[in-house]
C-alpha positions in Angstrom: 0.0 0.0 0.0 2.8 2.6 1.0 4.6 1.2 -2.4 1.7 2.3 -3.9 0.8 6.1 -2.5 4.6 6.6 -3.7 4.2 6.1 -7.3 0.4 8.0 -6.7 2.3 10.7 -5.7 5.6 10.7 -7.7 3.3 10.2 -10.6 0.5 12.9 -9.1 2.3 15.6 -7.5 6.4 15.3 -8.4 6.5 14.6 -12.0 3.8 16.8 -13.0 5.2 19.8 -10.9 8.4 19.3 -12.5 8.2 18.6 -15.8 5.3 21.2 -16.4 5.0 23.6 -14.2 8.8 24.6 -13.6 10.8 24.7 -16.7 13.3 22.5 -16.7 16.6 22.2 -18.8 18.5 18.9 -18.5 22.2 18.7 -19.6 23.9 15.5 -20.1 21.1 13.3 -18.7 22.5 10.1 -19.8 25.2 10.6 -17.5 22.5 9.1 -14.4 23.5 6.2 -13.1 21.0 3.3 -14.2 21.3 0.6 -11.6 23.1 1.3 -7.7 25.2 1.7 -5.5 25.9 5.3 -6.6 25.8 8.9 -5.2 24.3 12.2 -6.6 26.5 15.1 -5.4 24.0 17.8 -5.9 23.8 21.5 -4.6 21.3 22.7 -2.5 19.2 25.9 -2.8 15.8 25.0 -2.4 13.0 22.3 -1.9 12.4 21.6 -5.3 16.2 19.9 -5.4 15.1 16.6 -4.3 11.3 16.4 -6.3 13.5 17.6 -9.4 16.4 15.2 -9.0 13.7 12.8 -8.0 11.8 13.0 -11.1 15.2 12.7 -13.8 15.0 8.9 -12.8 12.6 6.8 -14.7 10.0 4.6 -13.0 11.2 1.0 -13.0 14.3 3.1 -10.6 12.2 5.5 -8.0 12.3 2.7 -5.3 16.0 2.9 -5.8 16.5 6.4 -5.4 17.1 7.7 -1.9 17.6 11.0 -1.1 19.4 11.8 2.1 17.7 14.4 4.3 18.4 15.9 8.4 16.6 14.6 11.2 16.2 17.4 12.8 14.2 19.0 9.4 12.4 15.8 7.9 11.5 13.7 11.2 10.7 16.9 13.3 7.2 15.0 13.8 5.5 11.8 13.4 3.4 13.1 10.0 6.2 14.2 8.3 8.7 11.8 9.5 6.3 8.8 8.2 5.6 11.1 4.8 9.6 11.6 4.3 10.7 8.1 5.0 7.7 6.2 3.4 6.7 8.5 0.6 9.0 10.2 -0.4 11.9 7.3 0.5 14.1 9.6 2.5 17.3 8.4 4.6 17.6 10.1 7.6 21.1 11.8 9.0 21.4 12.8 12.2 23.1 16.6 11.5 23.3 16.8 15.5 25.0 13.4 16.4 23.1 12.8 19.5 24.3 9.4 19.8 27.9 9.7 21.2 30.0 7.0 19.0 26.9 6.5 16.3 27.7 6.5 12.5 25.2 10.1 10.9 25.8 7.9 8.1 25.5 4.3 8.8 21.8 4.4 7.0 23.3 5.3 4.1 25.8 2.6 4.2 23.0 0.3 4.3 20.9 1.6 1.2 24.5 1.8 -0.6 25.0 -1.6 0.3 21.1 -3.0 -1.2 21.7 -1.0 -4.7 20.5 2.1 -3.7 21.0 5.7 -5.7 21.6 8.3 -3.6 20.8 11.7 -3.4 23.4 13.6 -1.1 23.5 17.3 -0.7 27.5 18.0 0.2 26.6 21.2 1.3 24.7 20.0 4.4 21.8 22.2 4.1 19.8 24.8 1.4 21.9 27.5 0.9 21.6 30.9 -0.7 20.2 30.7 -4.0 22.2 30.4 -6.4 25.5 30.4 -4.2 27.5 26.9 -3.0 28.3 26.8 0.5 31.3 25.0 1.7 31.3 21.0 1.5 30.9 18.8 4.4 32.9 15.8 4.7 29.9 13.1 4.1 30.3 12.6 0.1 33.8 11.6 0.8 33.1 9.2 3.5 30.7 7.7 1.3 32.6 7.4 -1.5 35.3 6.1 0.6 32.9 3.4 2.3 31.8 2.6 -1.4 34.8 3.1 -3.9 33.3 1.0 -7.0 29.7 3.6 -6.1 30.1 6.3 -9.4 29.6 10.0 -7.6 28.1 11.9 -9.9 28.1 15.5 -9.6 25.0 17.8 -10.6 24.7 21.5 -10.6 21.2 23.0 -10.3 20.7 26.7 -11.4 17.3 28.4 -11.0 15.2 26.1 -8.2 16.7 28.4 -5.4 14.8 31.7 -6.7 11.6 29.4 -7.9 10.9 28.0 -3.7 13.7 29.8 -2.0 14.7 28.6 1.5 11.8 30.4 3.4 9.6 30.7 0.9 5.5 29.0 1.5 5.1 28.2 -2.2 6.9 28.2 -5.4 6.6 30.4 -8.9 7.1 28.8 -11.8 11.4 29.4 -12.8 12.9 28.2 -15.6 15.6 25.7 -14.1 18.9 24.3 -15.6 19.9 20.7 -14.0 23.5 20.0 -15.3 24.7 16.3 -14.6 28.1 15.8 -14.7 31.2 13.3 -15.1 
């Protein structure tokens, strides 16, 4: 059933939004990976990052792709931590390491290790728009943890001024996703 109320609302809510309401320009697209372990390196400027990166994937692949969100943000509450982890298939790191000696990442060890494709944001959290912040050290303990896992690195221009960080709703933005090598 919760397999189900995914694709409803991939297919629903994400892909639509996406691929017809923003504009969206996608560069080098064959570069995705097709089958896991791997790791999108993405920038982070707004919302719409993970529903756009989300939606390059086809459908046989979306119970594959994982994106990697906080704690603190996407399991604040019982709604939204079932909605984030169930629906939209998020991995949870814990930004505030409460557990002295615990792994942030040891989830995403796990989801490497079934074949999963990862969406990791290096910069920790949404930044200015339009501006990269500083790199944390997770993508390079992943890739580490996971040598033979491709990282593929993708710049998105133009979601940060459509839903800013802040912003209640989005306005429609023409947005550039560029996937790289």
């Amino acid at each position: 059933m919760v397999k189900l109320l995914r694709y409803l609302f991939l297919f629903l809510v994400v892909y639509p939004v996406v691929h017809i309401i923003v504009g969206l320009n996608v560069r080098n697209r064959h570069l995705l990976p097709t089958a896991g372990p791997a790791i999108l390196a993405a920038n982070h400027n707004s919302h719409l990052d993970t529903a756009v990166l989300i939606a390059l994937f086809p459908p046989h692949l979306i119970n594959k792709v994982r994106p990697v969100g906080a704690m603190d943000y996407w399991f604040s509450n019982r709604w939204i931590a079932w909605f984030s982890r169930n629906i939209m298939g998020i991995i949870p790191i814990d930004r505030e390491r409460s557990e002295k000696g615990g792994d942030p990442l040891s989830a995403s060890y796990e989801a490497l290790a079934d074949g999963d494709i990862l969406i990791f944001f290096p910069e920790g959290s949404r930044g200015e728009p339009e501006q990269l912040s500083d790199f944390k050290a997770g993508v390079t303990l992943l890739a580490e943890h996971f040598p033979n896992a491709p990282v593929v690195p993708v710049f998105m221009y133009g979601m940060g001024k459509a839903w800013p960080k802040g912003a209640r709703i989005f306005v429609p933005f023409f947005c550039h996703v560029v996937v790289g090598q």
